[in-house]
C-alpha positions as CSV (number, residue, x, y, z in Angstrom):
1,X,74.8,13.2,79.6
2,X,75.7,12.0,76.3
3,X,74.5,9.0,74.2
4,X,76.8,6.3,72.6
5,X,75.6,5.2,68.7
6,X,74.4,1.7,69.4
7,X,75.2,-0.3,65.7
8,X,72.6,-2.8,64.6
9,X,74.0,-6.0,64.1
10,X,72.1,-9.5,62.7
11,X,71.7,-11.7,65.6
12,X,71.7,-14.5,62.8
13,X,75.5,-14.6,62.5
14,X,75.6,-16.3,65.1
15,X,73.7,-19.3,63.1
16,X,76.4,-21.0,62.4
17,X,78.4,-20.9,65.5
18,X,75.6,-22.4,67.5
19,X,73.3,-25.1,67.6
20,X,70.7,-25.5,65.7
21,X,68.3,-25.8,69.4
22,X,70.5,-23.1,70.8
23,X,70.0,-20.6,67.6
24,X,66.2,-21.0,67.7
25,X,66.0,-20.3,71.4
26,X,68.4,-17.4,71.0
27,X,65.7,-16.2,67.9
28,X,62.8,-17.2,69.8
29,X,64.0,-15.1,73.3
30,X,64.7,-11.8,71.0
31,X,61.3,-12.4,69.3
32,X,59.4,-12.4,72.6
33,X,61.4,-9.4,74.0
34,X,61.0,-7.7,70.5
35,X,57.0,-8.2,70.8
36,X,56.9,-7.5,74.6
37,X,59.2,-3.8,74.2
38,X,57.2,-3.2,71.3
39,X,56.4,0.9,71.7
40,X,59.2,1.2,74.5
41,X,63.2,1.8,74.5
42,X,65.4,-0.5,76.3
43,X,67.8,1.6,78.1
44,X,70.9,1.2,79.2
45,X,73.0,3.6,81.7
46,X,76.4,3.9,82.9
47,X,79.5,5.9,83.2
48,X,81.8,5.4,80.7
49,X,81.8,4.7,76.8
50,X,85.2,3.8,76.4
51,X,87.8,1.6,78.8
52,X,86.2,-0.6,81.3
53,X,84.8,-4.2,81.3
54,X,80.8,-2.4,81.5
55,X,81.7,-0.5,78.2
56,X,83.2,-2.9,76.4
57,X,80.5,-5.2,76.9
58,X,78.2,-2.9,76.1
59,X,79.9,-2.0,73.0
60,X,79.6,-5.8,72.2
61,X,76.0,-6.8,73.3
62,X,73.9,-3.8,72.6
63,X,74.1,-4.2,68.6
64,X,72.2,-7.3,68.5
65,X,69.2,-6.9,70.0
66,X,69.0,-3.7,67.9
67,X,69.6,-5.7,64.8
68,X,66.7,-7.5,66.0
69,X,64.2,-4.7,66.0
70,X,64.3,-3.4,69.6
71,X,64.8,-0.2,69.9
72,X,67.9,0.1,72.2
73,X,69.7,3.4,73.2
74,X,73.0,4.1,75.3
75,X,73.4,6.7,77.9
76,X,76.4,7.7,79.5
77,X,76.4,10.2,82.4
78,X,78.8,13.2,83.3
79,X,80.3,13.8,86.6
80,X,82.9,15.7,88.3
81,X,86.3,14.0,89.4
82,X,84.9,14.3,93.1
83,X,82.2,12.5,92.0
84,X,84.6,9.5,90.6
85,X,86.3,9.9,93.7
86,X,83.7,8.6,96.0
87,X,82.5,5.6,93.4
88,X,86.1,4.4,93.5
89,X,86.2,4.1,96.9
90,X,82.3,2.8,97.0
91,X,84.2,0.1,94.4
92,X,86.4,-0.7,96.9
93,X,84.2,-1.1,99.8
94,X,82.1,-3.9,97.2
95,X,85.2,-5.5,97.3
96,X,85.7,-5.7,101.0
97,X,88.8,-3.4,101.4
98,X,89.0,-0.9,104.0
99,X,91.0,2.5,102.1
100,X,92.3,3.7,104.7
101,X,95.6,3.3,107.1
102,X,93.2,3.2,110.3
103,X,90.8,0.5,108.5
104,X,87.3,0.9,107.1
105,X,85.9,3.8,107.5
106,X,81.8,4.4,106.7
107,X,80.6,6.2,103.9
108,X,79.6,9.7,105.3
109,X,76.9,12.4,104.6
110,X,79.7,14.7,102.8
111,X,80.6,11.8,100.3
112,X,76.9,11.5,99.9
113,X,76.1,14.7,99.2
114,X,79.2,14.7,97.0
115,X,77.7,11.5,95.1
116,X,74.7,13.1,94.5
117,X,74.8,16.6,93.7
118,X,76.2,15.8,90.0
119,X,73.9,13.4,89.3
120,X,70.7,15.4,89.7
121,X,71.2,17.1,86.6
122,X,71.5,14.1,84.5
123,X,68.5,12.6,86.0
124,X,66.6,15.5,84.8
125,X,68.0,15.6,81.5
126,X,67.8,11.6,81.3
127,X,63.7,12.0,82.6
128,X,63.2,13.9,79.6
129,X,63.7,11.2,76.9
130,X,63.0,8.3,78.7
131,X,59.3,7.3,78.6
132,X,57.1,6.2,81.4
133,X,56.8,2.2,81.2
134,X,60.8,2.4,79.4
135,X,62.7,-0.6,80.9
136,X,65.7,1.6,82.4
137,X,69.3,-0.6,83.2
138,X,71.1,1.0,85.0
139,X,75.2,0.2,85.8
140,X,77.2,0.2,88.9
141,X,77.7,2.1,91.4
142,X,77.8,5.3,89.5
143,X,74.3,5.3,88.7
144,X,72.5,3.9,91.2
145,X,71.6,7.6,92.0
146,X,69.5,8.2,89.0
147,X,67.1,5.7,90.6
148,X,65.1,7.5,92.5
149,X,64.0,10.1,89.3
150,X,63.5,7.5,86.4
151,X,61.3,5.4,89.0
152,X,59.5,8.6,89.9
153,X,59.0,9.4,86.3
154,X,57.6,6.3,85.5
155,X,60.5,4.2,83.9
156,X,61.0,0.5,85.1
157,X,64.4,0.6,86.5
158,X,67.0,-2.5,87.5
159,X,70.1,-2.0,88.7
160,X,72.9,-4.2,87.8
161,X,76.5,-4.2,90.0
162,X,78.8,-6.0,87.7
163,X,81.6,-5.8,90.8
164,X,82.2,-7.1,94.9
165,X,82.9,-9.7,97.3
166,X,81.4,-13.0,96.9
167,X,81.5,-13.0,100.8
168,X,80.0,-9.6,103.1
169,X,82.4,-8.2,105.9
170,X,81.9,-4.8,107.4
171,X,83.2,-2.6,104.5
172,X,80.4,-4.8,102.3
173,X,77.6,-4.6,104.9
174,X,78.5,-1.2,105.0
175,X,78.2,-0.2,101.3
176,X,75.2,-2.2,100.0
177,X,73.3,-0.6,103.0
178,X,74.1,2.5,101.7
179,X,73.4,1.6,98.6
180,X,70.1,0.8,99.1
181,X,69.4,4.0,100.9
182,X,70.4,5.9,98.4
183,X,67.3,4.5,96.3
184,X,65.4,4.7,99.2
185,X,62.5,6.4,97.7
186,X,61.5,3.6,95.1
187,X,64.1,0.7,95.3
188,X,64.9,-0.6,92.0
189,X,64.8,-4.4,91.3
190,X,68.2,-5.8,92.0
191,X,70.4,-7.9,89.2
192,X,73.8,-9.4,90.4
193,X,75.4,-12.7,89.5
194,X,76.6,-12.8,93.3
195,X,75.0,-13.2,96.2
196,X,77.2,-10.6,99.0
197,X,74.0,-8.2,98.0
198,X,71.2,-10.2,99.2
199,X,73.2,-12.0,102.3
200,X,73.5,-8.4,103.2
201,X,70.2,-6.8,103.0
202,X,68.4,-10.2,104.1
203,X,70.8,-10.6,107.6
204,X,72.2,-13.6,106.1
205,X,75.6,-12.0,106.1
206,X,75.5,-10.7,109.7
207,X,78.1,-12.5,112.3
């Protein structure tokens, strides 16, 4: 595990780019979140600091609501390149693609186990600086394991999968179920802008 420097920025440059109604609801929505984290760190998790559309926008996003007084901090996890091995093809499976000549193929207990076993050292390492009550976000695929430990310890975790189909086949059906077992114990609350993950877990996506 190793965390990123997040820079603190002044939200108010953006003053003059926006409205004046847009720029006191963008002041007014890090007010409220600045009074309701007050005595907590705003988390964020993921698997890369450099390269990558999560990095980049963390890179971009994260200073500002520093700047505005919440106290915001960056993990990044370490993992072996078997590890990376089974994300990338978890990535994609999001995106509906079977990998392999004779078509899609289920995620199996092996890959599991190879998923998991790197990340049970980071959880442990990330448990011990992350505060029960800490709102915990965590990125993609990659960390979705880490779930089960920061819920445990008390951290209010949300997953957010910034990648997959807008539209569930069996390589989709297949990986979002997995997915969700794999936080089986406490499920963290779901963010995507797409709706394959719901249609999925809901039956809505079932022929």
């Amino acid at each position: 595990m190793n965390e990123e420097h997040v820079v603190a920025l002044d939200p108010a440059k953006f003053d003059g780019l926006l409205s004046a109604q847009h720029a006191k609801e963008f002041a007014d929505a890090l007010s409220t979140a600045r009074r309701r984290l007050a005595g907590r760190t705003w988390w964020h998790i993921n698997s890369t600091a450099q390269g990558g559309g999560v990095a980049e926008m963390l890179q971009s996003v994260l200073c500002y609501p520093s700047g505005a007084g919440i106290d915001t901090r960056w993990l990044v996890i370490d993992a072996n390149d078997g590890f990376f091995d089974v994300t990338k093809r978890i990535h994609k499976l999001l995106h509906g693609e079977p990998d392999s000549a004779d078509g899609f193929q289920p995620l199996g207990d092996e890959e599991r186990a190879v998923y998991e076993r790197p990340l049970a050292p980071e959880a442990a390492a990330i448990c011990r600086v992350v505060r029960p009550g800490d709102p915990v976000i965590l990125h993609d695929p990659q960390t979705l394991g880490l779930a089960p430990a920061l819920t445990a310890a008390g951290a209010n975790v949300v997953w957010t999968c910034h990648v997959g189909s807008d539209e569930p086949n069996d390589c989709t059906r297949d990986v979002w179920i997995s997915c969700a077992r794999t936080s089986h114990r406490r499920p963290p609350r779901f963010s995507r802008a797409r709706s394959t993950c719901g249609k999925v877990l809901t039956g809505r996506g079932r022929r």
